[in-house]
C-alpha positions in Angstrom: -42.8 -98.1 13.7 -39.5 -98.6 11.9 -37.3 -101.2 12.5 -33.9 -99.8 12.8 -32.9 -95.9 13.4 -31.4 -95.9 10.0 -35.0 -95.9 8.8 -36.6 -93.4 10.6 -33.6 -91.3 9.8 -34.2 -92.4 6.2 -38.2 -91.0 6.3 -37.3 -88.0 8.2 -34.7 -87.2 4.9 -37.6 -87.9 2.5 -40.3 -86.3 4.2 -37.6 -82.8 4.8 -36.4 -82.8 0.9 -40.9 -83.2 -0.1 -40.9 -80.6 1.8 -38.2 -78.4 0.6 -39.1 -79.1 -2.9 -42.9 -78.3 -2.6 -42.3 -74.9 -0.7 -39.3 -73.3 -3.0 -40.3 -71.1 -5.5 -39.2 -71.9 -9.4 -39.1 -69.3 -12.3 -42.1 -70.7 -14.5 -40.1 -69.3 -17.5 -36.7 -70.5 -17.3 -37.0 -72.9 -14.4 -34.4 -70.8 -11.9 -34.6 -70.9 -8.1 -33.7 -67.6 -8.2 -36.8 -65.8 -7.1 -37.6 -62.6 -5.3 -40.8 -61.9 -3.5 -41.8 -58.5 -4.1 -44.8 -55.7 -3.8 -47.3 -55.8 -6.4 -48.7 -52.3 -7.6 -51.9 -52.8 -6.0 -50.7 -54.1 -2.4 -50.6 -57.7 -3.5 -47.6 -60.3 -3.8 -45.5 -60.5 -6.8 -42.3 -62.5 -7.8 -39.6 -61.5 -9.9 -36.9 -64.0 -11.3 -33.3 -62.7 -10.8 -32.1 -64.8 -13.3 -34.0 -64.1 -16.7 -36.4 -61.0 -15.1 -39.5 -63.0 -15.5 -41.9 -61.8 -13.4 -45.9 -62.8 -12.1 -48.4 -62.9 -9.7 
């Protein structure tokens, strides 16, 4: 149990930013946030950089 709000709103900041960070999508190429989710050929998932046009599966 924390001891002062200011705490608990200082863990509820650092568990949303893990969060954030683990679920966002980076280009593996050039490192960009930039990323579209797209249709693969064969039904599957795909991504596609809008910054450099890297894309993968």
């Amino acid at each position: 149990m924390p001891a002062s709000i200011i705490e608990e709103v200082d863990r509820l900041l650092d568990a949303a930013l893990i969060r954030d960070t683990i679920t966002r999508l980076s280009c593996p190429s050039c490192g960009s946030a930039h990323v579209a989710q797209v249709l693969g050929d064969n039904g599957g998932i795909s991504y596609v950089c809008t910054a450099c046009g890297h894309s993968w599966s």
